[in-house]
N, C-alpha and C positions, 0 to 999 in steps of 0.2 A: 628433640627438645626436652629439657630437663620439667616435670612437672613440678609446679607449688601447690601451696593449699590454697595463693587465689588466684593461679591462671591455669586453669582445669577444664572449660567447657569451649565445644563448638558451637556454631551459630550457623546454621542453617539457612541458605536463601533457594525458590525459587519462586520464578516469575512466567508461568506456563499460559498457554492460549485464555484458557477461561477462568484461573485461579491465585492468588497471590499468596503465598507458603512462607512462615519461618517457624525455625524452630531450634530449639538448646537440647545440647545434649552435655549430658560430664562424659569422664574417660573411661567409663565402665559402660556405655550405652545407653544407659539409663535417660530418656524424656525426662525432662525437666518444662520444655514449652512446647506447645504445638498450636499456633495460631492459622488461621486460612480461610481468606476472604471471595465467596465467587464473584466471578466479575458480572456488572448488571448487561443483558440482553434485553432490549423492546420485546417486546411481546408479541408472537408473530413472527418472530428473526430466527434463524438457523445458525447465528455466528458471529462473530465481532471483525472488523477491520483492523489490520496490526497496530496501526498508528491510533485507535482506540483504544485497543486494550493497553498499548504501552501505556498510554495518558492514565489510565484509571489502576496500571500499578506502582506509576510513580505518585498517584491519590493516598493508594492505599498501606503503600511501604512502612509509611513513619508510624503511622498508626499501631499495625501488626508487632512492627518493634517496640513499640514502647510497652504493649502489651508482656512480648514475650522476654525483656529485656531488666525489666524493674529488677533493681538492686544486684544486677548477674552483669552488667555491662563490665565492669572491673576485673573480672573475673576469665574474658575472653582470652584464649589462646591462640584462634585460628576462625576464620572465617570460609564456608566453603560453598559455593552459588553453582549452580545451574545456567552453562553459559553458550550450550546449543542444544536442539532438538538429539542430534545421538552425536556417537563418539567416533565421526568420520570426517575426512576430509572436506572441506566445502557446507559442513552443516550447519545451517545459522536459521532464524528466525528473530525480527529486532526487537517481539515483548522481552526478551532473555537480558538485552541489554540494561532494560532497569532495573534487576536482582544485580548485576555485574556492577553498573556504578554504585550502585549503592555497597555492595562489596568490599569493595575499593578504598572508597571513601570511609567506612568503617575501620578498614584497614590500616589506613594512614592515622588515622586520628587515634587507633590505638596501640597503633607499630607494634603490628603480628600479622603474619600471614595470609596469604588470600590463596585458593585453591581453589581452582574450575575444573568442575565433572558436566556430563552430558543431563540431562533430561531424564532421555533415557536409563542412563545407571541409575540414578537418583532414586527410577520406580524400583526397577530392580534391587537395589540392595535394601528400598523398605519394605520389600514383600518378602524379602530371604530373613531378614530381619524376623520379622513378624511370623511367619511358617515356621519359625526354627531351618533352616533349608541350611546343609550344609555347600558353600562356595566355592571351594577350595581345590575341585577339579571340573573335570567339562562336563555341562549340561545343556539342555534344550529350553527355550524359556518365549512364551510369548508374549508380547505387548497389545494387548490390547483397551487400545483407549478412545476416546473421540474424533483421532486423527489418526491413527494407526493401529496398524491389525498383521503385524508382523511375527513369522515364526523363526526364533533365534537359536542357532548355536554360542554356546558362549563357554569363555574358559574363566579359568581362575583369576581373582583381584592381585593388581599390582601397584605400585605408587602410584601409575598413569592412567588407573580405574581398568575397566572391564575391557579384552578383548571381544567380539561379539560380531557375531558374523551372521547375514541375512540369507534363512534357506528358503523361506517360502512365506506367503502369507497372501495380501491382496492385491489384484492388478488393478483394482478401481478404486472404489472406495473404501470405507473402514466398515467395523460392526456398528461400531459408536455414530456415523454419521446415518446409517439407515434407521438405529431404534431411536436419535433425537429426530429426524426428519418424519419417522410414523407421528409420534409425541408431541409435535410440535402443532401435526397435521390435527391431533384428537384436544388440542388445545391445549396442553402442558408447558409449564416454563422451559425453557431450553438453559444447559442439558436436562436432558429428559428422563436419562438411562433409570435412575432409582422410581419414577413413576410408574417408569413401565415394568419394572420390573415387579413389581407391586401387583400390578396389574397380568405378571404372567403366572403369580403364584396362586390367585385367589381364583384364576378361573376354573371351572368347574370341567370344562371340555374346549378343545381345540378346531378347529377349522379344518378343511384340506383345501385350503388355495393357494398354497403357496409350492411351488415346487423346489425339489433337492437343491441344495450351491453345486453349480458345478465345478469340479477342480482340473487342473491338467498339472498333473506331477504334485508336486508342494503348494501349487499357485490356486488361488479360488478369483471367481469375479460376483461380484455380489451389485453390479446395476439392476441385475434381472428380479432381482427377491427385493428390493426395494423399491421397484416399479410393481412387480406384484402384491406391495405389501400396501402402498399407496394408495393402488386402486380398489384393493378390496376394502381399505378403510372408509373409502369414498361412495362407495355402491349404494346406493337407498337398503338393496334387499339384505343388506350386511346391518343395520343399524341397531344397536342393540348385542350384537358380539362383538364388540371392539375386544374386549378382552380375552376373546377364545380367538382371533387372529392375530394378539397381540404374542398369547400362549403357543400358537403354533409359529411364530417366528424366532420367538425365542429355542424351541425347540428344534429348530431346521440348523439355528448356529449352534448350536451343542453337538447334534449329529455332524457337523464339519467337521468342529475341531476335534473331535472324536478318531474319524477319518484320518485328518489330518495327522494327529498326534502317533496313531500305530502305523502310518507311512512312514514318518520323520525317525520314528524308533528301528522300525526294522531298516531304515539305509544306514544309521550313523550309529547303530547299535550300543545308544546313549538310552537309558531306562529313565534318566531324572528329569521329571519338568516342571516347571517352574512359569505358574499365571500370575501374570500384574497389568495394571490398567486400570481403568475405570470401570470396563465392560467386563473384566473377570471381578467385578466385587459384586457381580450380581449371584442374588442365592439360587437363584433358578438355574443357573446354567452350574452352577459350580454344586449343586446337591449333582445335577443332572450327569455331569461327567465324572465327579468321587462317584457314585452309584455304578456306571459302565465300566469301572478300571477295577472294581472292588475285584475280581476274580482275574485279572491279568498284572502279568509282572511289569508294571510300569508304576513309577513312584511320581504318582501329581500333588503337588505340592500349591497351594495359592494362597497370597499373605491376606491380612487380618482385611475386611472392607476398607476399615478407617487408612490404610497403608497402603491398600491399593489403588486408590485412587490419588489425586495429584498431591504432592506432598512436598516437603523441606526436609524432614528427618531423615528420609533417604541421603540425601545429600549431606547432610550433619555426617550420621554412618561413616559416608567415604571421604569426609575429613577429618574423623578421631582415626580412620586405619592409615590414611594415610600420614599423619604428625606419629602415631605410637607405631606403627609397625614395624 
């Protein structure tokens, strides 16, 4: 598609579990908008209902856009949404569907393009983005967010977004659902992850009640460390170090992926990796693991906080590659 001087930018949609994202970009990558609204959780609650959160991002859509939209709507080239959880057969979740209608409907009313990537790419390319991370052959990348805690093989971008393949990660639950479930438990709004993470740098000293994750091959289960983590927070004789058991839990998931990370290297003898999510924008894990790799040959890489965590720009991203590539 031929560029003018006024159909130049993407427009970014997504619409993820607990947050509503848009955003503009021109044909150079350059942010131009970045809006993003959390979704409200009760107080107390560990999570939204799908047919909730759809409701409060079809609330929140017009809003964000008009925000990020003033005087640039004329301007649009391509429109590019987040239209399942990853980039596999049979993956859907229905909040996705009110970033895609709305999509859509933007699309028509401006006859130009509409382009569906996954979720998943969306974090991915705003963390490679943001790291400077070059894409363009195979790396290792993992997601970790509130819902997931997956360790990726991934190859280079093409019109139909990222190949990406699942070598290992969790058989239960995520990182994200045990530091909001501790968080939630110490009274914290839900998500949690940036209070606690707050909460693992200030402390002075650590706990030992938590024991190691244990792994089998690539694979971790993490029920056991947040039943341990639970209960210590619960204990009368614990009162008072919430934040030094908050510090050694955070520490127990560094050491994994630690583990984790020199397994994944020496099988697929891939050096690059690549953290995105919500739970890699914590400083304490990400000082914690640059600091262990600083003397081994492996390139870890994790994007900016603000891009790590749930975003639209990402998705903008792999709709200017894919219209100019």
């Amino acid at each position: 598609m031929k560029e003018t001087a006024e159909k130049n930018l993407i427009l970014g949609i997504d619409t993820s579990n607990y947050k509503t994202s848009v955003a503009v970009i021109d044909r150079s990558g350059t942010i131009l908008s970045d809006f993003r609204k959390i979704l409200k959780v009760k107080q107390g609650e560990r999570g939204l209902r799908q047919s909730d959160a759809l409701f409060q991002h079809i609330e929140e859509l017009p809003y964000l856009l008009k925000q990020a939209l003033p005087e640039k709507a004329g301007r649009l080239c391509a429109v590019a949404v987040s239209s399942r959880p990853r980039p596999q057969e049979g993956s859907y979740m229905p909040v996705f569907k009110a970033g895609v209608s709305t999509a859509y409907s933007i699309g028509a009313a401006c006859g130009i393009p509409v382009y569906e990537f996954s979720h998943q790419e969306g974090h991915l390319s705003a963390a490679a983005y943001s790291a400077d991370f070059t894409v363009n052959k195979e790396f290792l990348a993992y997601h970790l967010s509130g819902g997931t805690c997956e360790l990726l093989r991934v190859s280079s971008f093409s019109k139909t977004g990222y190949n990406i393949e699942i070598l290992g990660g969790t058989k239960d639950i995520s990182f994200g659902q045990v530091i909001d479930r501790a968080g939630v438990l110490l009274g914290f709004d839900f998500p949690a992850g940036e209070a606690m993470d707050h909460l693992a740098q200030k402390a002075l000293s650590e706990t030992k009640l938590l024991k190691k994750i244990p792994l089998s091959g690539l694979f971790i289960n993490l029920s056991g460390i947040d039943t341990q983590c639970r209960r210590a927070l619960s204990a009368p004789e614990q009162r008072g170090l919430e934040d030094a058991v908050i510090k050694e839990l955070f520490t127990r998931i560094a050491e994994v992926l630690l583990i984790l990370t020199e397994k994944a290297v020496k099988e697929t003898k891939i050096k690059q990796v690549l953290f995105f999510g919500g739970v890699a924008s914590s400083a304490y894990i990400r000082n914690y693991i640059k600091e262990a790799l600083q003397k081994k040959e492996i390139k870890a890489a994790f994007g900016s906080p603000a891009l790590s965590q749930d975003n639209a720009v990402g998705t903008a991203l792999l709709g200017m590659r894919t219209l100019w590539q």
